[in-house]
C-alpha positions, 0 to 999 in steps of 0.5 A: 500500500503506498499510504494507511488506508482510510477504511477497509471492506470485507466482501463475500460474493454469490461464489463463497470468495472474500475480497478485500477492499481499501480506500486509499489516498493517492496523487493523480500527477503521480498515477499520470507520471508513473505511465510512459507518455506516447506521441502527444499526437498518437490517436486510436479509433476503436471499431467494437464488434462481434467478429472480431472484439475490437478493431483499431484504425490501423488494422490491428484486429482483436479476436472475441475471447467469448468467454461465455460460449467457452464456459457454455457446457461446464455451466449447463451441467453444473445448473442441471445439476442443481436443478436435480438437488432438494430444496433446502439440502446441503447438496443443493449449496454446495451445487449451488456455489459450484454454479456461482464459481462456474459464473464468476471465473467467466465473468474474471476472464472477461474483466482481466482481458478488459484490463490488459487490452484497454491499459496497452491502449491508453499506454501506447495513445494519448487520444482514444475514440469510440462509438457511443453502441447502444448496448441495452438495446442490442442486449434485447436482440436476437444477439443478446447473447453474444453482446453481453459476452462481449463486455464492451460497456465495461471495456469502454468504461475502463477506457475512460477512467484509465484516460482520466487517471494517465491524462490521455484524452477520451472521445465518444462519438455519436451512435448515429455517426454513418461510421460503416456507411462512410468511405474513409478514403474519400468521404463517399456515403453510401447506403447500409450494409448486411452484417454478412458483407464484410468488404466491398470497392467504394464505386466513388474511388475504386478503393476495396474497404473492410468494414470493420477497417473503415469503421474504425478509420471513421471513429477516429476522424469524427473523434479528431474534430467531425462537427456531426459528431456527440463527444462525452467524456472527453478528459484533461490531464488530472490536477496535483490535487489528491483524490480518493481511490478505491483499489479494490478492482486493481487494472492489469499493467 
């Protein structure tokens, strides 16, 4: 601990785990000078999906871990299983906790993937830029399943207060920002796409676009100043004034 905690919180979650949670005083010039700083002029646009987790601007394509379709059978036997014990029965309990902990390494694989690729990002980023998705409706689409798999409210999230806690800038563009429609070689809007088209030659300039690419490219021009764009959250460089830190959930680094 870098100083006394000012107060210490004993969890006990659904799986029978203790956590342990301590608010403590930090520096935030400190939190910022203890990251390397990139390129002041580096920027990063973000293309979220299911294909493929993320995409950045420059190509670089993340896969989809799908932690929950991994898990899916061990977690259909372990809920089977305690679907057969009596009511009220120690079996039932120690049924019950197996499926809790079948639940919870999923939902720990998903937040350490989270940390380890947001903290690259805003290590190697000075500015980052996503699209504003409207989860909670996708959430109640044929895609529900994979979309809360993905995690990407709470990748996003770890974006933005990794970006206030280093001073880096964080962007979030308008969902309705024709990011797929837009050709990011010349600027050509042309009309939607099916999800199964997954590349295509702009008929303006000839030039042969991946979706996810192009998406991507988009979100980084409309974060870098587009005037149909809706910025929210976008940070400053923290002050040297202390702040109060819960280090309970501590990011990957």
């Amino acid at each position: 601990m870098p100083c006394m905690p000012s107060s210490v919180t004993v969890i006990k979650d659904a799986a029978g785990r203790y956590f342990a949670s301590f608010v403590i005083d930090t520096d935030p010039a400190a939190d910022a000078a203890a990251m390397p700083d990139p390129d002041p002029d580096s920027c990063v646009g973000i293309d979220l999906g299911l294909t493929h987790f993320a995409v950045l601007d420059n190509g670089t394509k993340i896969d989809s871990p799908r932690f929950l379709r991994r898990a899916e059978k061990k977690l259909k036997k372990a809920q089977r299983e305690l679907s057969r014990k009596q009511k009220g029965s120690k079996n039932r309990e120690k049924a019950r906790l197996r499926v809790a902990r079948a639940h919870a390494q999923v939902a720990d694989a998903r937040k350490e993937f989270g940390h380890q690729l947001s903290t690259r990002i805003i290590r190697e980023n000075q500015t980052v830029v996503v699209e504003n998705l409207a989860v909670s409706g996708l959430a109640r689409t044929r895609l529900a399943k994979s979309v809360n798999d993905a995690g990407w409210s709470q990748f996003v999230d770890m974006l933005e207060y990794k970006a206030k806690r280093y001073g880096r800038v964080f962007v979030q563009i308008g969902r309705f920002t024709p990011t797929t429609r837009t050709r990011s070689a010349c600027g050509h809007v042309d009309g939607p796409k099916p999800l199964h088209v997954r590349e295509w030659t702009c008929p303006a300039c000839n030039t042969l676009h991946d979706r996810d690419v192009n998406a991507a490219k988009n979100v980084k021009a409309a974060g870098q100043g587009g005037s149909s764009l809706r910025s929210v959250g976008k940070t400053k460089p923290p002050a040297a004034s202390g702040a109060r830190h819960d280090v309970k959930n501590q990011e990957a680094t």
